[in-house]
C-alpha positions as CSV (number, residue, x, y, z in Angstrom):
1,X,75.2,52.3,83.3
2,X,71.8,50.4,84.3
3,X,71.6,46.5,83.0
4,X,68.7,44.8,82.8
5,X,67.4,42.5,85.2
6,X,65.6,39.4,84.4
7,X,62.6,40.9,84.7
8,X,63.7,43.9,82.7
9,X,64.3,41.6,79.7
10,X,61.3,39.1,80.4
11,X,59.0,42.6,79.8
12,X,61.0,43.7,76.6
13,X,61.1,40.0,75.1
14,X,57.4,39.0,76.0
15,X,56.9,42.3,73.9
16,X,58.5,41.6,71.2
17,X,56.7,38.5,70.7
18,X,53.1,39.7,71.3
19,X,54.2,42.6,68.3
20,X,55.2,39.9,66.1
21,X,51.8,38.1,66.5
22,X,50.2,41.4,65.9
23,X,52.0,42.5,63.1
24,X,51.1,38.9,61.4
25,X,47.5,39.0,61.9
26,X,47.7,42.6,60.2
27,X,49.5,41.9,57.6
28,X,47.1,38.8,56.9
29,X,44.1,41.4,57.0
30,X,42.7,40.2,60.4
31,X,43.2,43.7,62.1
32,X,42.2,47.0,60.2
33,X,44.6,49.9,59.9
34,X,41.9,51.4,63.0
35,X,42.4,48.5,64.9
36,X,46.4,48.2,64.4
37,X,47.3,51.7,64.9
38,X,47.0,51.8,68.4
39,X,48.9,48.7,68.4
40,X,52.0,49.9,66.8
41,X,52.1,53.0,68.3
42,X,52.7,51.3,71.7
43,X,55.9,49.8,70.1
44,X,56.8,53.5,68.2
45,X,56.0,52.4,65.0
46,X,54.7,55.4,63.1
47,X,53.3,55.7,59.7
48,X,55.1,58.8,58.4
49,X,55.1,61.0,54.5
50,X,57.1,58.1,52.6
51,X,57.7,54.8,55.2
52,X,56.9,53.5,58.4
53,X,59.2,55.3,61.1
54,X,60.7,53.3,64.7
55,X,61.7,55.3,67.3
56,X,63.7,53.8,69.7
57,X,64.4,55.0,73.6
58,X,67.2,56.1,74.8
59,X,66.1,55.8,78.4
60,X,67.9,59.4,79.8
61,X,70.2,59.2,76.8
62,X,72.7,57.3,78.1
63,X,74.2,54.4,75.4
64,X,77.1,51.9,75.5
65,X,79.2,50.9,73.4
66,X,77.1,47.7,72.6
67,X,73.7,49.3,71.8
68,X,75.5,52.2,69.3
69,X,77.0,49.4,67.3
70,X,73.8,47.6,67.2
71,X,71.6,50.6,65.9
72,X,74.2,50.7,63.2
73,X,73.6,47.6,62.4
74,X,69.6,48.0,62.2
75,X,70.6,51.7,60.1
76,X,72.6,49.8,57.6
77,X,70.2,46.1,57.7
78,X,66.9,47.7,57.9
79,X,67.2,51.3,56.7
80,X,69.0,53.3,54.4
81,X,72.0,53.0,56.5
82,X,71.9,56.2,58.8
83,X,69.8,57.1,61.8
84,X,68.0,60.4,63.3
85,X,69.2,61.5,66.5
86,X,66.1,63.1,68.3
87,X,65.2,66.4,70.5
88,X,63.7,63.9,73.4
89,X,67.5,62.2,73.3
90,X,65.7,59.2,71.2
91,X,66.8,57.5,67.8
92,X,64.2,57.0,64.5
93,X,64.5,55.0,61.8
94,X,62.8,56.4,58.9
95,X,62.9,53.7,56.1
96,X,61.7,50.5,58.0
97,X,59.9,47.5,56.1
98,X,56.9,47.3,57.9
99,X,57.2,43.8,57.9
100,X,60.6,43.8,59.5
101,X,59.8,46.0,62.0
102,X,59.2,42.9,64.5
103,X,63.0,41.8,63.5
104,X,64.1,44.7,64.4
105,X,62.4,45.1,67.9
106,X,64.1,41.8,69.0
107,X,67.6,42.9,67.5
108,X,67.0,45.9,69.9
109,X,66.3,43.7,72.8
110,X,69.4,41.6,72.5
111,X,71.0,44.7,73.6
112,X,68.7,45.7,76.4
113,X,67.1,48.6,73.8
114,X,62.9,48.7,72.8
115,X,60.3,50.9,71.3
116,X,58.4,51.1,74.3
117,X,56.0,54.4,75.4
118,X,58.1,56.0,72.7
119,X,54.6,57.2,71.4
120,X,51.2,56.8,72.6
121,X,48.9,59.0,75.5
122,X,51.3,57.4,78.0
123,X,54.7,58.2,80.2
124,X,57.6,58.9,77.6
125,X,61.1,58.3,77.7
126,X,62.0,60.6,80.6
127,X,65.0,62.9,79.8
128,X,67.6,65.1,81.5
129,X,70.8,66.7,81.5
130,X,73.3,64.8,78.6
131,X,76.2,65.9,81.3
132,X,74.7,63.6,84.6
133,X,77.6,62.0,86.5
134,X,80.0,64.8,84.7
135,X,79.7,67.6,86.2
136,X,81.0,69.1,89.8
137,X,77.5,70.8,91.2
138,X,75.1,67.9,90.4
139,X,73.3,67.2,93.8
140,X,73.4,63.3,92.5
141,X,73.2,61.6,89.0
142,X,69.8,62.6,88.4
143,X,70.1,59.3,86.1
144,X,69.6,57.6,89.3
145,X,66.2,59.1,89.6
146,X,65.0,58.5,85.9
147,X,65.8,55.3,86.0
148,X,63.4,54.8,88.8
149,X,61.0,56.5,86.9
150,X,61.6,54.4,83.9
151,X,60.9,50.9,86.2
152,X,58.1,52.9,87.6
153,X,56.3,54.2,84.8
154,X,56.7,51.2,81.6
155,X,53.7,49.6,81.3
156,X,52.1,50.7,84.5
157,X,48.5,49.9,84.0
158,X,46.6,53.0,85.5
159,X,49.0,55.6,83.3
160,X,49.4,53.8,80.3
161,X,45.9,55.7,78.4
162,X,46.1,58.9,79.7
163,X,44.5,61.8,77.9
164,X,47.4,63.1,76.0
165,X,51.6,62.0,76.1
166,X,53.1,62.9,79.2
167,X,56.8,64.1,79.6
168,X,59.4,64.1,82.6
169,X,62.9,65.7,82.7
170,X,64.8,65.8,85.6
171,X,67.7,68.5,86.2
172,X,70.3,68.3,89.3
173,X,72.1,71.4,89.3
174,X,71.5,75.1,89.4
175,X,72.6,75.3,85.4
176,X,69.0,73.4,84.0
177,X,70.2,71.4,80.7
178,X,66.9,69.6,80.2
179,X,64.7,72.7,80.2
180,X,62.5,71.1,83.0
181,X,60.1,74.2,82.7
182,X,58.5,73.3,79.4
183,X,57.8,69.4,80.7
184,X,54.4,68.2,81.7
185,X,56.4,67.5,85.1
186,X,60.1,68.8,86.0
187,X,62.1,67.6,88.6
188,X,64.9,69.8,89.9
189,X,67.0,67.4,92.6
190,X,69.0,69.7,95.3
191,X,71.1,68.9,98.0
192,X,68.9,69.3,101.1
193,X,69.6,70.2,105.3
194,X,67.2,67.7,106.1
195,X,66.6,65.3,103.9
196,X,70.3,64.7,102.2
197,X,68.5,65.3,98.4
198,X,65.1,66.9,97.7
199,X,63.9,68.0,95.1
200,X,61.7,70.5,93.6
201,X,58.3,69.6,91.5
202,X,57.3,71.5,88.3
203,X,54.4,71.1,86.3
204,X,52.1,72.4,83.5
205,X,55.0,73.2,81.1
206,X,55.1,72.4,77.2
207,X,55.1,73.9,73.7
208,X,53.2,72.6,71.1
209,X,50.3,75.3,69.6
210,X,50.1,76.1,73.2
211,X,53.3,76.9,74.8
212,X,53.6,77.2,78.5
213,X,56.0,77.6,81.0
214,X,55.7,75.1,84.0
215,X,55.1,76.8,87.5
216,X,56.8,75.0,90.7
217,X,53.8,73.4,92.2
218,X,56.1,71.6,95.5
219,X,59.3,72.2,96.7
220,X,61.8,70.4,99.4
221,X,60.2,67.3,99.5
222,X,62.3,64.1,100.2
223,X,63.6,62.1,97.6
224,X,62.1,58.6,99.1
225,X,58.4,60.2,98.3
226,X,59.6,60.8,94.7
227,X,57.0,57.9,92.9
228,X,54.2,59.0,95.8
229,X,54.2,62.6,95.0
230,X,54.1,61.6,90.9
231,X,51.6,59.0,91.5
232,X,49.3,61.8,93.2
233,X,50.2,64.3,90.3
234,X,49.3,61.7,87.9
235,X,46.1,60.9,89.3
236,X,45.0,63.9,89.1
237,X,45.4,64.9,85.8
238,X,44.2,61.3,84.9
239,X,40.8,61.9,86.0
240,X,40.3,65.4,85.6
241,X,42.4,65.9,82.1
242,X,40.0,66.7,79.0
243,X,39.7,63.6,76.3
244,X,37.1,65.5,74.2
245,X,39.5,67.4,72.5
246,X,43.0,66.6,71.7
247,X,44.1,69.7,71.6
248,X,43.4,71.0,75.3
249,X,44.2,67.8,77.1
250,X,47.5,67.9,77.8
251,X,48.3,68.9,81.9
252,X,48.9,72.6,81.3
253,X,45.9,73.5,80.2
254,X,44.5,71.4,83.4
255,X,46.9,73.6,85.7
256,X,45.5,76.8,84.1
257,X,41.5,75.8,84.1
258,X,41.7,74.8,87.6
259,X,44.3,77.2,88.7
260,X,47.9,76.2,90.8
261,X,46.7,76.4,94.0
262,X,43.8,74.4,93.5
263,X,45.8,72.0,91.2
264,X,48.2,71.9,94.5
265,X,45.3,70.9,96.9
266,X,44.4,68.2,94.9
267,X,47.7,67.0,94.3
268,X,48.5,67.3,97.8
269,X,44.8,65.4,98.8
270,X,46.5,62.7,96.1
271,X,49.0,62.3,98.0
272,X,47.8,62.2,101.5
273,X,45.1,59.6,101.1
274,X,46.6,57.6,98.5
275,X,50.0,57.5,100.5
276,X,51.7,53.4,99.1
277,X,54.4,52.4,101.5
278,X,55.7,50.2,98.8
279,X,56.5,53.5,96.3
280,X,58.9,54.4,99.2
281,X,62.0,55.0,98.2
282,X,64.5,53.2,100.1
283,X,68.2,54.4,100.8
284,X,69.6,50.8,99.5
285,X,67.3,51.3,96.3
286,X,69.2,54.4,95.4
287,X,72.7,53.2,96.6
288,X,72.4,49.9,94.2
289,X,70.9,52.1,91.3
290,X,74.0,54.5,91.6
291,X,76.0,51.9,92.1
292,X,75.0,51.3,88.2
293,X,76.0,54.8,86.7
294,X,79.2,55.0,89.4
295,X,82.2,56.0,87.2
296,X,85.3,56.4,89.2
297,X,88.3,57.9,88.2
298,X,91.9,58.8,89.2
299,X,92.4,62.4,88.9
300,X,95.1,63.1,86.2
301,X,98.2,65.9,86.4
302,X,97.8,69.3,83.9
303,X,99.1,67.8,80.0
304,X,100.0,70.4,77.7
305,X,97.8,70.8,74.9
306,X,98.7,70.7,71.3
307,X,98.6,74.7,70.1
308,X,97.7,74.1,66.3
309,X,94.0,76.6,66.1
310,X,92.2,73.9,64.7
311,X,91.9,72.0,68.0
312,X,92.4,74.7,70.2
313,X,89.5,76.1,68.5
314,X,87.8,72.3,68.9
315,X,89.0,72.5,72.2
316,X,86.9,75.7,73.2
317,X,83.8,74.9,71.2
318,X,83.1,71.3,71.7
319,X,84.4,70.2,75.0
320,X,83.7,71.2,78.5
321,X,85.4,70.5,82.6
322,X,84.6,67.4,83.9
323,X,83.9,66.9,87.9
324,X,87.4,64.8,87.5
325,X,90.5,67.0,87.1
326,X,92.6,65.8,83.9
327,X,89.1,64.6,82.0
328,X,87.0,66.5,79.6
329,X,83.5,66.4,78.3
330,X,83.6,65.8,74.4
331,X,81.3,67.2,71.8
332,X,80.4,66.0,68.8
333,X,78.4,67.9,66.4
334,X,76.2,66.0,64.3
335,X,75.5,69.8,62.5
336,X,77.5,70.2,59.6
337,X,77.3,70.9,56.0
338,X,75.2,68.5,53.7
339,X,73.7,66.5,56.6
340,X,70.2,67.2,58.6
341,X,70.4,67.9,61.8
342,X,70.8,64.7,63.9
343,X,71.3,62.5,60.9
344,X,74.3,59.9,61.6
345,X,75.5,57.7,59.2
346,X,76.1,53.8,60.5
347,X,79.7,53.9,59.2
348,X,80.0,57.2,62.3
349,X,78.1,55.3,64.8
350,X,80.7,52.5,64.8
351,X,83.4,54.8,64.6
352,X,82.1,56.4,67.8
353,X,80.7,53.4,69.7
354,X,84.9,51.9,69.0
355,X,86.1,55.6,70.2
356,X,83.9,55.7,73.3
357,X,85.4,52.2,74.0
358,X,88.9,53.4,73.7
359,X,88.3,57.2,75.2
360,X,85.3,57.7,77.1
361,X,85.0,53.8,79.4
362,X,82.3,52.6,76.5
363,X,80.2,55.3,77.2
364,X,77.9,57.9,74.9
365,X,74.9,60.4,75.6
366,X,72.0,62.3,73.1
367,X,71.7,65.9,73.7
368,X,68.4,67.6,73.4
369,X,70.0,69.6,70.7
370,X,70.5,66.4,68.1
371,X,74.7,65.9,69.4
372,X,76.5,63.1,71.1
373,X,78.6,63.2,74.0
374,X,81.8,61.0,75.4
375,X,81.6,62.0,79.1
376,X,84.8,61.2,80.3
377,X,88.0,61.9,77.8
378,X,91.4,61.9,79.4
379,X,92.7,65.3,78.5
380,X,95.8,63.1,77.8
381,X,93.6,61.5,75.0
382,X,92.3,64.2,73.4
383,X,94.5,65.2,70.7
384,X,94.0,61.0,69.4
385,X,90.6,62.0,69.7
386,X,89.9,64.9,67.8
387,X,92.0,63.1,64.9
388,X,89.5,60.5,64.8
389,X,86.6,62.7,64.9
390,X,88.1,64.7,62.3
391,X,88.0,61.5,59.7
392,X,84.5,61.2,60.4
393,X,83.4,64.5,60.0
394,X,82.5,64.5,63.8
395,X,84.8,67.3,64.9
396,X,83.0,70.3,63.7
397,X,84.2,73.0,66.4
398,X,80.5,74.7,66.2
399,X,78.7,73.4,69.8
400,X,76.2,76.8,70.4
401,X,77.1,78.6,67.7
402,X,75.0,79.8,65.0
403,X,75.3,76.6,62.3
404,X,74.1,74.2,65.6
405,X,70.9,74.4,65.2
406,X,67.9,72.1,65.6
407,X,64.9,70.8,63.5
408,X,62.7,68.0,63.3
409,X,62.3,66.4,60.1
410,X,59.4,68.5,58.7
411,X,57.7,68.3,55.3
412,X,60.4,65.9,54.2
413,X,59.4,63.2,56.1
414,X,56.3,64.3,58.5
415,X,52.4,64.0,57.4
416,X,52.1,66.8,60.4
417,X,54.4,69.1,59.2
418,X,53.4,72.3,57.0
419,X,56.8,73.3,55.6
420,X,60.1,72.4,55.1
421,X,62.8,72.6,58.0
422,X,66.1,70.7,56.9
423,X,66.6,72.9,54.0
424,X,66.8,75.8,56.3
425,X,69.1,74.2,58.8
426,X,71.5,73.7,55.3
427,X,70.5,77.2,54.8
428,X,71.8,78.2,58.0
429,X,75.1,76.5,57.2
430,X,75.4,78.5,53.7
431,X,74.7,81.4,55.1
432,X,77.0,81.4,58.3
433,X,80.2,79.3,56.5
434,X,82.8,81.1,58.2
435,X,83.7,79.7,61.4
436,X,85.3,82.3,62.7
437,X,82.1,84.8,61.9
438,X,80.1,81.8,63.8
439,X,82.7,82.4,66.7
440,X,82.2,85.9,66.4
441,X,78.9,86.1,66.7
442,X,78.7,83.6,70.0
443,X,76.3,81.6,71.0
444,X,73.0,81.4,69.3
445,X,70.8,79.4,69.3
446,X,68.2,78.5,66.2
447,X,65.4,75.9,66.7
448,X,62.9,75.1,63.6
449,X,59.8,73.4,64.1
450,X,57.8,72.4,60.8
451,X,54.3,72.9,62.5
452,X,53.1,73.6,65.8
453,X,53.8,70.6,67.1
454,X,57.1,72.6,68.0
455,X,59.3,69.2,68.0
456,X,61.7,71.6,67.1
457,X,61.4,73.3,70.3
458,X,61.3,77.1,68.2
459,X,59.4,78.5,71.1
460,X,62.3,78.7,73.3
461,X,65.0,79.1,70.6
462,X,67.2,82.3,70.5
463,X,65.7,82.3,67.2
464,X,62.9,80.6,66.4
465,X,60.8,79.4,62.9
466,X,58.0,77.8,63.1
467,X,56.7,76.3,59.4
468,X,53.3,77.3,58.4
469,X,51.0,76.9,55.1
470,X,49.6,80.4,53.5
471,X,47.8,79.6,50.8
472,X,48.9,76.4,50.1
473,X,52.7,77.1,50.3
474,X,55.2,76.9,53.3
475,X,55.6,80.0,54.7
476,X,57.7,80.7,58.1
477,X,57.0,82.4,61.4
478,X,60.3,83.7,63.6
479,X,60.5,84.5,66.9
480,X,63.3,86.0,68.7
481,X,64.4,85.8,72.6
482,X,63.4,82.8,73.9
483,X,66.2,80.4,76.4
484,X,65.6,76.6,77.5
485,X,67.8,77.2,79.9
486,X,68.0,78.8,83.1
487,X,64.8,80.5,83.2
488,X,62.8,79.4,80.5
489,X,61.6,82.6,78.2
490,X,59.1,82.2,75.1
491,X,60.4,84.1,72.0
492,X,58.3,86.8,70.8
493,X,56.9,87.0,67.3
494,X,59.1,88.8,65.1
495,X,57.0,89.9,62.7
496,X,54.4,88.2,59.5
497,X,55.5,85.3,58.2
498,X,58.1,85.0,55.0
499,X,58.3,82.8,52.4
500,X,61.3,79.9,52.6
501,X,63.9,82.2,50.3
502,X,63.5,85.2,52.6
503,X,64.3,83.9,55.9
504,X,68.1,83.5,55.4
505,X,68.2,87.1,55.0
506,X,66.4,88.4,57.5
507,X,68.5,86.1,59.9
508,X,71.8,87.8,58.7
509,X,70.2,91.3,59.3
510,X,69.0,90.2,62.4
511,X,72.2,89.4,63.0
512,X,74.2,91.7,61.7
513,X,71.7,94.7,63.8
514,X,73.1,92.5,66.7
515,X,76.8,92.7,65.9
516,X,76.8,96.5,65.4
517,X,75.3,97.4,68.8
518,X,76.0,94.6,71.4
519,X,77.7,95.4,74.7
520,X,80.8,94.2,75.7
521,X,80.5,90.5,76.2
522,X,77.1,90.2,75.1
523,X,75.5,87.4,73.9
524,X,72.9,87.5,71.2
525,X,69.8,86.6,73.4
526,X,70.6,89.0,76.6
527,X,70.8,91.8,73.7
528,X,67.6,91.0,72.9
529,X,66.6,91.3,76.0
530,X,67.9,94.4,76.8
531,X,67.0,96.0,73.6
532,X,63.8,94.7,73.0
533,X,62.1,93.4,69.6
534,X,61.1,96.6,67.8
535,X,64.5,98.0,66.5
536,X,64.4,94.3,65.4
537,X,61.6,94.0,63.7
538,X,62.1,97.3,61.4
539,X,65.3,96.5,60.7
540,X,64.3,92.7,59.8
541,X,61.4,93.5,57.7
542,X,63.5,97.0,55.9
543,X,63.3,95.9,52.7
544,X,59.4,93.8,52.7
């Protein structure tokens, strides 16, 4: 994976120390709260329900061995000795002294790790697909190309206030695991004729109270004009994005005001005029950079596999082929009973950062659905492996299934949020206990957002509840259809919203409608698609 350079950790130290100073004259009473907040959001500090919250980047969700050990040690030092795995691939801490927060930002940097444009009307951590340098089809590691995004975009000075936060995900193969359609800007790399890779330019996607999917705005352009083409795009919306109100300035509702062809011309003008030699991409640029993320392996004979169900039924759910014959793509589910999705405890994170070392060449990735990944497993291994996940309550066989859902932290923790999400996500768990009914049933997917916000991504869940206050109590919103992945669809509103108790149950007959009428080899969503949502909806609200 990527190491710093000096220069790298020059930037992340010389931040660390201009934080501390900041954080002193705060705490002395020479800044206001007004004039510190913007302050420590450019670090990701946050001021949530009960404590100040740190979230930390996981440039493109890639970890080592090194960094997972040392967010362990900041879970159990600083906080209350677990972590929050995030939909954007990041970590929070939720319980940080204030105080301490400097502390921790230089522990981070001893490990090459920061806080940086994790928050803020700036460039965010750019994310992509959790199986880069994995997989067969991939046109390259698209980590190649966020991490020249990353060097491109921290602390440039023209991006760094624009009028809302600004997210980039970058996908390489045909199979879209980073849901590059709902992204301010998606970047879909493809092998290319002409120019070796290309790649395909997306724009105006994003949830929130306004969800939208992205519309390709360029396509077949060469990889070397990569940081031209997002400087023009950039430019654009920097000038011509709304500040006057929050709520209408992010870059889709720019692309819809002005329209995509126009958008396009103005882009394109961006581009032409503005042209910088120097944000050429050169072919020894991307040779060193994959150089960095290069992971060869010795393809390994067929091993027999042990036949107990438990990890044959591991071994379907939670691991995947790998471009190398003999290796595997591991799993592991941080959705299980009694724990929120995401959570992970800083006993697990050693465990796995000492597993990764042993199994997977010190490597680990986020997922966008709140899991970990070891990328390359010797098949040989993976017996050992499963045993050692097992003991950490890691090896829950339930990857797409029913009890894997998401949810941001919601009423429990968030001053945004209008409702509870966690307790549904246990909920879910309750309700769906049997793994075999899970199985069963197939994939489906359930995303819960506690507000609009939609960090919870319920838009484009397979099922979808969104939190919202009626009266002064939670109440919940579902929607049903939606996919992040291979053609992005919006769920459509079920029906009125429910109180917290009722949801559960109009799940399972949601469900259970599903189970008695599906098609051979259906899976939930395409049913719903076929079907549509009005048998649905009178089935689900029967009995209100």
């Amino acid at each position: 994976m990527y190491q710093y350079n000096a220069i790298d950790q020059a930037i992340v130290d010389a931040r660390v120390a201009q934080f501390a100073e900041q954080m002193d004259r705060y705490l002395q009473g020479s800044l206001s709260d007004e004039q510190f907040a913007p302050l420590r959001l450019q670090n990701g500090l946050y001021l949530q329900r009960h404590a100040p919250m740190l979230r930390v980047a996981i440039p493109y969700g890639t970890l080592d061995s090194r960094q997972l050990r040392k967010l362990a040690d900041i879970a159990r030092r600083f906080d209350r000795g677990y972590g929050h795995f995030t939909t954007r691939q990041n970590i929070q801490f939720n319980w940080l002294d204030m105080a301490e927060v400097p502390e921790v930002l230089g522990e981070l940097a001893k490990v090459q790790m920061h806080a940086i444009q994790t928050s803020g009307a700036c460039i965010r951590n750019t994310t992509t697909d959790p199986l880069a340098g994995a997989v067969a089809d991939e046109a390259m590691d698209p980590r190649v190309v966020c991490e020249l995004i990353r060097q491109w975009s921290t602390l440039h000075p023209e991006f760094a206030s624009l009028p809302r936060k600004f997210k980039i995900a970058v996908t390489a193969t045909d199979t879209d695991r980073a849901a590059i359609e709902v992204h301010d800007i998606g970047i879909r790399l493809k092998r290319h004729a002409v120019h070796g890779v290309a790649f395909d330019l997306w724009v105006g996607g994003g949830l929130g109270r306004t969800p939208v999917i992205g519309r390709r705005l360029l396509a077949d352009l060469p990889v070397a004009e990569l940081r031209n083409w997002l400087t023009a795009a950039l430019r654009v919306y920097n000038l011509a994005g709304r500040r006057d109100n929050k709520y209408k300035a992010r870059i889709k509702i720019l692309v819809n005001a002005m329209g995509l062809q126009a958008f396009r011309e103005q882009v394109t003008h961006r581009y032409l005029s503005d042209h910088d030699p120097a944000l050429r991409i050169q072919a020894r640029e991307l040779d060193d950079l994959a150089a960095c993320f290069s992971r060869p392996l010795e393809p390994r004979l067929d091993v027999p596999l042990p036949a107990a169900p438990e990890f044959q039924r591991w071994f379907g759910q939670n691991t995947r082929p790998h471009r190398v014959s003999g290796y595997r793509v591991v799993f592991l589910s941080l959705k299980r009973p009694g724990t929120a999705p995401g959570d992970v405890t800083a006993t697990q994170m050693e465990a796995v950062a000492a597993l990764a070392e042993k199994f997977s060449l010190s490597e680990i990735r986020t997922t966008h659905d709140q899991n970990l990944v070891l990328p390359h497993v010797d098949c040989s291994d993976l017996e050992s492996l499963w045993r050692a996940l097992a003991a950490q309550d890691l090896a829950h066989p339930n990857i797409n299934l029913i009890s894997d859902s998401i949810a941001c932290p919601g009423i429990d923790f968030c001053s945004l949020a209008n409702a509870p999400s966690l307790s549904l996500a246990e909920a879910l768990h309750e309700t769906f206990a049997d793994l075999e009914e899970q199985m069963a049933i197939g994939p489906l997917e359930v995303k819960i957002s506690g507000c609009m916000n939609a960090c919870g991504h319920h838009h484009i869940g397979h099922i979808g509840i969104l939190g919202v206050e009626k009266k002064g109590e939670p109440w919940y919103q579902l929607t049903i259809g939606g996919r992040d992945q291979n053609g992005v669809v919006l769920g459509e509103r079920l029906g009125p919203a429910v109180p917290h108790d009722a949801v559960l149950p109009l799940i399972r007959r949601v469900v259970d409608r599903y189970l008695a009428e599906r098609q051979q080899g259906e899976i939930f969503v395409d049913y719903v698609a076929r079907c549509g949502i009005k048998s649905l909806k009178e089935v689900s609200y029967a009995t209100h």
